[in-house]
N, CA, C and O of each residue as an XYZ file, in Angstrom:
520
protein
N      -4.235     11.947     13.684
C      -3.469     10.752     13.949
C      -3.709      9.762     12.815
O      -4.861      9.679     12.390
N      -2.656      8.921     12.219
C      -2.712      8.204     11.435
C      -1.767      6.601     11.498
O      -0.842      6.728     12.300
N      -1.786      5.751     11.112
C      -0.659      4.578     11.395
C      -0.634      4.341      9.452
O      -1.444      4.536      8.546
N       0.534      3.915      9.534
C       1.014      3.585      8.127
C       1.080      1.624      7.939
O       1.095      0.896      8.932
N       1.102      1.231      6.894
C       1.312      0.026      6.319
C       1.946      0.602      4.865
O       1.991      1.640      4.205
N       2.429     -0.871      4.827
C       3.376     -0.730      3.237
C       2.777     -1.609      2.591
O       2.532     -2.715      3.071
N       2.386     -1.184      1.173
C       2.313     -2.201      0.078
C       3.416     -2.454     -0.488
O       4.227     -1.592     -0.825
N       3.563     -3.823     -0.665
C       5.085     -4.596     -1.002
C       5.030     -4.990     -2.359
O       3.891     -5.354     -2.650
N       5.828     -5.054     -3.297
C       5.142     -5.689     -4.697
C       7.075     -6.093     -5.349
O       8.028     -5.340     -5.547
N       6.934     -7.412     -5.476
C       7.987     -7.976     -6.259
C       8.446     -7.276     -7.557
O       9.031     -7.933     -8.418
N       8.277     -6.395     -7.665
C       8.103     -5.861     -9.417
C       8.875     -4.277     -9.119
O       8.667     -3.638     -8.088
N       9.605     -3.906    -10.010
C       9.905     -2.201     -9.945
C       8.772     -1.334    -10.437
O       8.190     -1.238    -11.518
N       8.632     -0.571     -8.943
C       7.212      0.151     -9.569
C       8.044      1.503    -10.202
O       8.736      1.973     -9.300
N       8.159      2.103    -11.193
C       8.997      3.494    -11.590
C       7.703      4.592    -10.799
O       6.553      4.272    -10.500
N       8.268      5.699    -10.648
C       7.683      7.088    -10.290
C       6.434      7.592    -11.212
O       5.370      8.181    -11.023
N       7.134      7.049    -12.293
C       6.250      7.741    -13.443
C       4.683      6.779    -13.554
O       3.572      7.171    -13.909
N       5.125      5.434    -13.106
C       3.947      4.636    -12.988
C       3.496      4.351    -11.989
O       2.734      3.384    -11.997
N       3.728      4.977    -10.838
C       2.766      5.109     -9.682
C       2.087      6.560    -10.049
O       0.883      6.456     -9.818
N       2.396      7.838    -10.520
C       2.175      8.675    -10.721
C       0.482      8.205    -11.629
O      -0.579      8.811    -11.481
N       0.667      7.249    -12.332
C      -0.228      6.694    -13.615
C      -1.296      6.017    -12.373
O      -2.419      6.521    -12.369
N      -1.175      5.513    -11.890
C      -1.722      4.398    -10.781
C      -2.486      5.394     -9.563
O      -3.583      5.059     -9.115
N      -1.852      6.521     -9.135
C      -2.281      7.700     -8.027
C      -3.596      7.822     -8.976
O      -4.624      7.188     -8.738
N      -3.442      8.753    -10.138
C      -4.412      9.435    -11.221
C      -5.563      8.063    -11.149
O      -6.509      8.468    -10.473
N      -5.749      7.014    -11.469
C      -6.490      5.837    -11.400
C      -7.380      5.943    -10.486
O      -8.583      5.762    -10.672
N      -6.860      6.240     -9.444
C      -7.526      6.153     -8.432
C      -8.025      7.698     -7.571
O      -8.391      8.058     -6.452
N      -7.848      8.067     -8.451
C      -8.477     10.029     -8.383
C      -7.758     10.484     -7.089
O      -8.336     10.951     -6.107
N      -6.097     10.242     -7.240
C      -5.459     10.933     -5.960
C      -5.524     12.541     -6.453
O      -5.705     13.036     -7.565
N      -5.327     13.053     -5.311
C      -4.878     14.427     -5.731
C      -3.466     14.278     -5.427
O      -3.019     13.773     -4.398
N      -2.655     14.851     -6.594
C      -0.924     14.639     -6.705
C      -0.062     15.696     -6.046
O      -0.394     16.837     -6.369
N       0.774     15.631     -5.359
C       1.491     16.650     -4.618
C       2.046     16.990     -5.792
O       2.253     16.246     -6.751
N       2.369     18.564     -5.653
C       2.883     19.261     -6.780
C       4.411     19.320     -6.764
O       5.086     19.773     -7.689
N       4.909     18.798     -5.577
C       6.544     18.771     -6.026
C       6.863     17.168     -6.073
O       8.011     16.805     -6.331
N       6.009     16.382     -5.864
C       6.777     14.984     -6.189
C       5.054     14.178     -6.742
O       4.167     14.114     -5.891
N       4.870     13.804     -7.734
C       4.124     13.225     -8.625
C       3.786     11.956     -8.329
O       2.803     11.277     -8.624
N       4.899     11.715     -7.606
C       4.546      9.982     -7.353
C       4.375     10.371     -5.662
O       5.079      9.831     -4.808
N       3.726     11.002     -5.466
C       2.926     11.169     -3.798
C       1.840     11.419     -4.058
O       1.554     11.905     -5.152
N       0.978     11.170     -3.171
C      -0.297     11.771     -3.161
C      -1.451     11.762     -2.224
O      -1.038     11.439     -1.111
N      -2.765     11.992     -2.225
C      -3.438     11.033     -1.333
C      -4.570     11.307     -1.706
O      -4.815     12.416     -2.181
N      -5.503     10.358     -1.573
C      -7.065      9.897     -2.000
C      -8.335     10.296     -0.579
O      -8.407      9.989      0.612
N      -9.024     10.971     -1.358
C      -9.972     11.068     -0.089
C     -11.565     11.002     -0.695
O     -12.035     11.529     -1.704
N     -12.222     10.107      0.372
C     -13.313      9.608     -0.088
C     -14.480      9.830      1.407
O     -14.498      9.132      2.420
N     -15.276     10.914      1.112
C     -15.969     11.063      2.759
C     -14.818     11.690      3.607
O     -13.885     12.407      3.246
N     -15.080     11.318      4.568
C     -14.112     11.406      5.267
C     -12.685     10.940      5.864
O     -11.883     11.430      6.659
N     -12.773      9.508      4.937
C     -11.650      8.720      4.299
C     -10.678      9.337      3.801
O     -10.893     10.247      3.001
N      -9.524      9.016      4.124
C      -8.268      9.425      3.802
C      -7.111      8.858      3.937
O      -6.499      8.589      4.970
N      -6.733      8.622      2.439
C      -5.245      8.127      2.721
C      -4.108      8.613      1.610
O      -4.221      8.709      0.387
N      -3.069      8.862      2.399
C      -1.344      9.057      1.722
C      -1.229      8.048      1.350
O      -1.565      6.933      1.749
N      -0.376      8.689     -0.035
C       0.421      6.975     -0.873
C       1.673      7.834     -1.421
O       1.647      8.851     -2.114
N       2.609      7.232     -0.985
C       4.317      7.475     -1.378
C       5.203      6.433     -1.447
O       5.405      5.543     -0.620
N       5.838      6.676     -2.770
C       7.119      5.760     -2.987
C       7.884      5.714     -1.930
O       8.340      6.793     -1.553
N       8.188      4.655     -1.270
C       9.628      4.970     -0.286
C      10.981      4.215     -0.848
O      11.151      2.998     -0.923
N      11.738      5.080     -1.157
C      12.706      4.398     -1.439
C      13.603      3.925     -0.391
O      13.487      4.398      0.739
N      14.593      2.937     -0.678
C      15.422      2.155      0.200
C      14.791      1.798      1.789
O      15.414      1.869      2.848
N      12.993      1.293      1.535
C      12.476      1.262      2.504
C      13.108     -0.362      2.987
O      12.927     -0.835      4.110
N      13.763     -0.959      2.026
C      14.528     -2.461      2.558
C      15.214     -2.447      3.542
O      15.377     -3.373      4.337
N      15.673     -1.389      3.566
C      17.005     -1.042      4.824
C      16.313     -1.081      5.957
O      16.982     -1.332      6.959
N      14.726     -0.841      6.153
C      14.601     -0.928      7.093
C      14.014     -1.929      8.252
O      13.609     -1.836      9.410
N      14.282     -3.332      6.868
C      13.792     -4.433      7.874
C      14.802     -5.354      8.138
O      15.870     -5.392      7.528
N      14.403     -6.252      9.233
C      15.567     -7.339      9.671
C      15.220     -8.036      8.947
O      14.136     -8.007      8.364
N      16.625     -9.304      8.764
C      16.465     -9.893      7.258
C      15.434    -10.806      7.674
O      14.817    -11.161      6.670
N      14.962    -11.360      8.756
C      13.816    -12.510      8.810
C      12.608    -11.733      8.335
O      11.623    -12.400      8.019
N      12.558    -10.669      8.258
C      11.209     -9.910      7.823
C      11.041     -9.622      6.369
O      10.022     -9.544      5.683
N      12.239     -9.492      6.091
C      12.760     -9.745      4.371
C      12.009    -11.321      3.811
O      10.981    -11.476      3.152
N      13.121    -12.515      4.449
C      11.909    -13.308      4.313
C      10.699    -13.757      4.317
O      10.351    -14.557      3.448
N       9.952    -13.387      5.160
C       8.701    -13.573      5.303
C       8.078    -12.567      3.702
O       7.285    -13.011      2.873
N       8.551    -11.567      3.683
C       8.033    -10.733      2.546
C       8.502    -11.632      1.164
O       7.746    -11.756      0.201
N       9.860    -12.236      1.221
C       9.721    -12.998      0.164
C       9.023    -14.236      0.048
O       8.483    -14.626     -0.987
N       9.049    -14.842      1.134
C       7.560    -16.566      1.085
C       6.627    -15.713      0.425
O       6.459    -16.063     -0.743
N       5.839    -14.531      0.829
C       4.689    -14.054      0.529
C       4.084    -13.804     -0.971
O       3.055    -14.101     -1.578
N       5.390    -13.037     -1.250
C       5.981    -12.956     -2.611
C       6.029    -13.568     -3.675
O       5.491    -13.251     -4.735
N       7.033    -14.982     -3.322
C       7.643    -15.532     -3.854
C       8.886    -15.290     -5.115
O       9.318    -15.913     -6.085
N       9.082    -14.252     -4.563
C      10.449    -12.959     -4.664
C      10.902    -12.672     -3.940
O      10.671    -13.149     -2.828
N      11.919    -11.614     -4.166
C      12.207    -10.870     -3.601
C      11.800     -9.400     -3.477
O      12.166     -8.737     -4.448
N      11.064     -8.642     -2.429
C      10.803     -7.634     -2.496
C      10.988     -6.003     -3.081
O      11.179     -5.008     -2.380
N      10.913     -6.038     -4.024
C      11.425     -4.542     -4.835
C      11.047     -2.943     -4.126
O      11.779     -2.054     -3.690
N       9.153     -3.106     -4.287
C       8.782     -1.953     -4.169
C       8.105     -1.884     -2.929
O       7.574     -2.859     -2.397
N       8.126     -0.439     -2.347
C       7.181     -0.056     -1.596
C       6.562      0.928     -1.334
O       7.151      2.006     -1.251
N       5.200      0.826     -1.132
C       4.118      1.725     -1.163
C       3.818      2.507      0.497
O       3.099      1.915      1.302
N       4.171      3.256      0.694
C       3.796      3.808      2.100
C       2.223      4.244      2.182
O       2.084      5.464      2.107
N       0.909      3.442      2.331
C      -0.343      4.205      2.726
C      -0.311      4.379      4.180
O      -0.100      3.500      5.016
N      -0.577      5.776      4.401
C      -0.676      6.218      5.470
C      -2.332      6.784      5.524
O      -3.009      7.517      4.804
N      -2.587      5.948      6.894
C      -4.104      5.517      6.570
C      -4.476      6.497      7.996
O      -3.867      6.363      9.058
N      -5.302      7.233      7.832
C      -6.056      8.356      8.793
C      -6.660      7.499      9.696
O      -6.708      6.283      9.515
N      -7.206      8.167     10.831
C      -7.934      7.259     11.167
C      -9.563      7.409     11.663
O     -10.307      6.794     12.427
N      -9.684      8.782     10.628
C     -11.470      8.697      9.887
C     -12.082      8.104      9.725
O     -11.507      7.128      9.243
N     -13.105      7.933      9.795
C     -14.174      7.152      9.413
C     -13.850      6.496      8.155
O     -12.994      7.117      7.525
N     -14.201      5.602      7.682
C     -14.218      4.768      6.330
C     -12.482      4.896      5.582
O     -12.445      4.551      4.401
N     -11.275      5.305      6.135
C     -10.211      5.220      5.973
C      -9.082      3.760      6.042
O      -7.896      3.555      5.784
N     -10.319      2.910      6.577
C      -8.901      1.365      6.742
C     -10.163      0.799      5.304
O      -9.807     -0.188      4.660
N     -11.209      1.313      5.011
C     -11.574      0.651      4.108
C     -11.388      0.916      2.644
O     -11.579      0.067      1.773
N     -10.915      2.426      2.382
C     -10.344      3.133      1.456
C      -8.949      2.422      1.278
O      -8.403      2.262      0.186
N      -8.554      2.105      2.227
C      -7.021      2.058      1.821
C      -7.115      0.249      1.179
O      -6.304     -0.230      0.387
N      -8.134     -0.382      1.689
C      -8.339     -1.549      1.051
C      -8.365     -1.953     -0.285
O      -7.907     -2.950     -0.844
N      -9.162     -0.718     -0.799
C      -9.767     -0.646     -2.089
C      -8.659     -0.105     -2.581
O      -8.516     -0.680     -3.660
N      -7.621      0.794     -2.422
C      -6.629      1.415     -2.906
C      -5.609      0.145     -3.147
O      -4.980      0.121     -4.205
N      -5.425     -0.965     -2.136
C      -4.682     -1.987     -2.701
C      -5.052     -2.719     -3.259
O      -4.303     -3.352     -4.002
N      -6.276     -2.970     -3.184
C      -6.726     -4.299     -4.332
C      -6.493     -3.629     -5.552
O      -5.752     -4.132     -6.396
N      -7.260     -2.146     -5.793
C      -6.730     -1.378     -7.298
C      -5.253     -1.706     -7.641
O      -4.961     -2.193     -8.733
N      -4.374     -1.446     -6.737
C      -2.855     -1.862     -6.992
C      -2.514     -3.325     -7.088
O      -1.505     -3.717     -7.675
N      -3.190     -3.949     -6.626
C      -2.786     -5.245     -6.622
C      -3.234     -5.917     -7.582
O      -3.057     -7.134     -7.630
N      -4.084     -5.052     -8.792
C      -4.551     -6.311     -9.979
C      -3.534     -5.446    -11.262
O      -3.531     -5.706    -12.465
N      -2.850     -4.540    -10.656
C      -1.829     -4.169    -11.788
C      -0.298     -4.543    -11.192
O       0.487     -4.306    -12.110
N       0.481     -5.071     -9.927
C       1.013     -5.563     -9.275
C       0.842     -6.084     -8.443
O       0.221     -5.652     -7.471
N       1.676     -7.943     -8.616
C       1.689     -8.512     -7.594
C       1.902     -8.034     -6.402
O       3.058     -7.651     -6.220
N       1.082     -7.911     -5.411
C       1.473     -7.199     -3.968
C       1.226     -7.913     -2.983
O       0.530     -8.914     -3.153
N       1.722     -7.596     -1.715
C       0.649     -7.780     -0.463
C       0.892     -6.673      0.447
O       1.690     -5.828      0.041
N       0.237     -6.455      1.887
C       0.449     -5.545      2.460
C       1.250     -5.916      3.797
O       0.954     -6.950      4.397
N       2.102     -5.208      4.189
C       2.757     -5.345      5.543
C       2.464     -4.177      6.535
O       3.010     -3.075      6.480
N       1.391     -4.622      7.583
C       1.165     -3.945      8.371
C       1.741     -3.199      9.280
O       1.148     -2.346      9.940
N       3.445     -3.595      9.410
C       4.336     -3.156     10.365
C       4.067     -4.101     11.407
O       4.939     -3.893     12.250
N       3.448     -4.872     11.732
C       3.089     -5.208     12.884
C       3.406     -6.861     13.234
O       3.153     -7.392     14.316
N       3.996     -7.508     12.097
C       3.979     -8.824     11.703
C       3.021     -9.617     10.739
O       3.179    -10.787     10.390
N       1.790     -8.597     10.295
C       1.046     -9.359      9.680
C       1.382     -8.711      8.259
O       1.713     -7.577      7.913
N       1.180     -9.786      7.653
C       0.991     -9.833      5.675
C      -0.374    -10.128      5.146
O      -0.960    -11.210      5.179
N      -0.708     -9.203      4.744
C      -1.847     -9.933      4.167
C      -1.404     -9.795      2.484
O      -0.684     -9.017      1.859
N      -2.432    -11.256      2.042
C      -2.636    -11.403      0.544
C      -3.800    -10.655      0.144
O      -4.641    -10.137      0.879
N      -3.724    -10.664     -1.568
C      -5.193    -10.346     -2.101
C      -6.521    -10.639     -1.686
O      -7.503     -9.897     -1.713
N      -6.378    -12.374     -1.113
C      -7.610    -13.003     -0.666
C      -7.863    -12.395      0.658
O      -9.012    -12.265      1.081
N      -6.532    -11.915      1.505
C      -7.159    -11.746      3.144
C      -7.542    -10.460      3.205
O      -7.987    -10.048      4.276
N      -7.413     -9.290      1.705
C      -7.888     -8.293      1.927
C      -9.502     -8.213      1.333
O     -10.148     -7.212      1.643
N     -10.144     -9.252      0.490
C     -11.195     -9.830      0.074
C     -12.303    -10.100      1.632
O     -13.464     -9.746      1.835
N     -11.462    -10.757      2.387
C     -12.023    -11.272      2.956
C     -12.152    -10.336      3.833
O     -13.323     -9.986      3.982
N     -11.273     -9.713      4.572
C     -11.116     -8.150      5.462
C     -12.577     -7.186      5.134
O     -13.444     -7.000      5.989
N     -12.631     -6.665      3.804
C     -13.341     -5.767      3.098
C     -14.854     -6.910      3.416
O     -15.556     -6.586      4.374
N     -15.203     -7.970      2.733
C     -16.369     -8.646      2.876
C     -16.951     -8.459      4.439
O     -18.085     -8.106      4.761
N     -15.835     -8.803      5.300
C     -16.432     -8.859      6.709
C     -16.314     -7.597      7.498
O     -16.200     -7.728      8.717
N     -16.324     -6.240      6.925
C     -15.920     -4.637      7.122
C     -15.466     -4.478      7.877
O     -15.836     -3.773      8.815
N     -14.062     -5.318      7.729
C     -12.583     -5.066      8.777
C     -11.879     -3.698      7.768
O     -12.217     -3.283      6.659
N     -10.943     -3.321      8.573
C     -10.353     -2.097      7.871
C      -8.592     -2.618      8.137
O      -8.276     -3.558      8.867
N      -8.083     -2.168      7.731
C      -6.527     -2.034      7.589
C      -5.858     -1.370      8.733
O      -4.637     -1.211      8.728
């Protein structure tokens, strides 16, 4: 069993540079699509995939909120699909802050919450998980 969140990032992430960004972070790369993958650390584990035309799938007030957050408009998104192993909401932490000091991001939990860089600082300090 696993629950997913999206990393959101104002910026066009291309295939070829998440592919660059997976490798960073010692994913192992699916062999038919490059820009998938997933990272495992212990027993930690998490999927990371481009989703395309993942916009379509929000109502536009949720659009907004992603753009206040922003202060854009939302381009990209990151699907981590976060296990729910041991040390897996804290992997996937570290997997966005890595993303988030090479794109502006934040994360959308599905759930209504956004977090910023700082609330995942603060998440990780106080060993909350994702």
């Amino acid at each position: 069993m696993s629950h997913s969140v999206y990393l959101v990032t104002n910026e066009t992430v291309k295939s070829q540079e998440l592919t660059t960004f997976l490798k960073s972070v010692d994913a192992i790369i699916d062999d038919k699509n490059e820009a998938k993958g997933y990272v495992l650390n212990g027993e930690g584990q998490v999927w990371i995939d481009l989703v395309e035309n993942a916009i379509d799938e929000y109502e536009p007030e949720d659009i907004e909120k992603l753009h206040d957050a922003l202060g854009a408009s939302p381009k990209t998104f990151i699907c981590l699909e976060i296990s729910r192993n041991p040390g897996s909401g804290q992997l996937a932490i570290f997997i966005a802050k890595v993303f988030m000091k090479q794109w502006y991001s934040v994360i959308d939990d599905l759930y209504e919450n956004i977090y910023t860089s700082d609330d995942l600082h603060s998440l990780q300090r106080n060993g909350g998980e994702l």
